[in-house]
C-alpha positions in Angstrom: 0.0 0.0 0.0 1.4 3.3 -1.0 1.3 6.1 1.6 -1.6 7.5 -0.2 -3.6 5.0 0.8 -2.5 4.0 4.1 -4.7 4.3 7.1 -5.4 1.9 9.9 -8.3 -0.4 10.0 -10.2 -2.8 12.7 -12.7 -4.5 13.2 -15.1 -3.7 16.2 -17.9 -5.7 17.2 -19.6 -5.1 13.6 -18.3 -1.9 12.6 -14.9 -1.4 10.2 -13.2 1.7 11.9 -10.7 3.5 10.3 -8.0 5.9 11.3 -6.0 8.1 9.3 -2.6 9.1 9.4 -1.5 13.3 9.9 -2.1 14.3 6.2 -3.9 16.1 3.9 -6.7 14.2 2.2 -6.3 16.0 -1.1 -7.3 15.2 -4.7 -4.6 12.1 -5.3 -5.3 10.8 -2.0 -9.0 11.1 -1.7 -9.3 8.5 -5.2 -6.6 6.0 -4.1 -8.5 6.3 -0.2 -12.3 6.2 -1.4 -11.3 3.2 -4.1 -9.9 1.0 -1.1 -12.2 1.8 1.2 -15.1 0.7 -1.0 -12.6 -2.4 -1.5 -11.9 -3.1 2.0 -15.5 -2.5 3.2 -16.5 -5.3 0.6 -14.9 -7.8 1.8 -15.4 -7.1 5.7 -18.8 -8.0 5.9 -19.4 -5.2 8.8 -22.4 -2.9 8.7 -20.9 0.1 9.5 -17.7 1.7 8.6 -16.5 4.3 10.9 -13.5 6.9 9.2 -11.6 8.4 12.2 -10.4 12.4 10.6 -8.7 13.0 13.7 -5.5 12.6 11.3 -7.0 14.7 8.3 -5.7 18.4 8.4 -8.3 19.4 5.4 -10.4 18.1 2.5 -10.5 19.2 -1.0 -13.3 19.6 -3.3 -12.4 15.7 -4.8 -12.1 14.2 -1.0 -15.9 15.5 -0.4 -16.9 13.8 -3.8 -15.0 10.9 -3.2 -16.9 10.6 0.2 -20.6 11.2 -0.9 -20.3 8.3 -3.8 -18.6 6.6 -1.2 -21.4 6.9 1.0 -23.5 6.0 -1.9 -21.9 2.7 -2.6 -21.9 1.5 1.2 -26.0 2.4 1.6 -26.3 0.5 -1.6 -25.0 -2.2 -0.2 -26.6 -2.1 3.5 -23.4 -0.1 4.9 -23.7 2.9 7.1 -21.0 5.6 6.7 -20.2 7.6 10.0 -17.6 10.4 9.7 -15.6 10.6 13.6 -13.1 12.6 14.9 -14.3 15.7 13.0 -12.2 18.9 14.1 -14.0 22.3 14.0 -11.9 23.4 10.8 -13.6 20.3 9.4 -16.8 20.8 10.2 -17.2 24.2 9.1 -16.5 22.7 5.5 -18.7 20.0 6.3 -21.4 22.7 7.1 -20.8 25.4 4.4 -21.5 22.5 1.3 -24.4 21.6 3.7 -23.0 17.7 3.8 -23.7 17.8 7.6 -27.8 17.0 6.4 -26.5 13.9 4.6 -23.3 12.5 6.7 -23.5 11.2 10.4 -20.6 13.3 12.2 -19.1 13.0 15.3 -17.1 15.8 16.4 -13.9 15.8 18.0 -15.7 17.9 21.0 -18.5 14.9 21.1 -17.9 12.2 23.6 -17.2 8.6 21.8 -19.5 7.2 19.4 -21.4 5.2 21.3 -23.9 2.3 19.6 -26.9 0.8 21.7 -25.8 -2.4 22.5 -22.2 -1.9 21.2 -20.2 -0.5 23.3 -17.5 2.6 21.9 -17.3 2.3 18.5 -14.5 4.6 17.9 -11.9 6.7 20.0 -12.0 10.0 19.7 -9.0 12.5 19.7 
């Protein structure tokens, strides 16, 4: 895996959570990073995949895409997408393209994501 595309990944109870490393998530990285997520959620067999930001320093215009058809692909196939780890700087970009109507976010600020009979899903930073 090139360090485009690498991130950590684990499987908890039924969710895939994934961290990324410090970078940007800019154009390159957003296709190599949506293309093996859709991969690795495919063959994981969990419901939910959680992506951990607390990494991400910003998102361009190709990362957001790259994240709604992502989002598409997963409901298509029974999979909920939940954005963690959020930062304010984030969110703000989140909010201003009005994608905080159509992604589940957690913010940094928030306490863990927490799932009825799950337990923490994902650690936030």
């Amino acid at each position: 895996m090139t360090p485009l595309t690498s991130f950590d990944a684990e499987t908890r109870d039924d969710d895939l959570v994934v961290r990324f490393p410090y970078y940007p998530l800019d154009t390159e990285a957003a296709h190599a990073v949506t293309k093996e997520l859709a991969r690795l959620v495919g063959g994981s067999g969990s419901d939910r995949l959680v992506l951990d930001f607390g990494g991400v320093e910003y998102l361009t215009a190709a990362a957001l895409a790259g994240l709604v058809s992502l989002r598409k692909k997963l409901r298509a196939n029974g999979v909920q997408l939940t954005l963690s780890g959020i930062d304010p700087m984030l969110y703000e970009v989140f909010e201003m393209t009005w994608l905080t109507r159509v992604f589940d976010i957690r913010r940094v600020s928030e306490t863990p994501l927490l799932v009825p009979g799950r337990g923490e899903a994902t650690v936030q930073s």
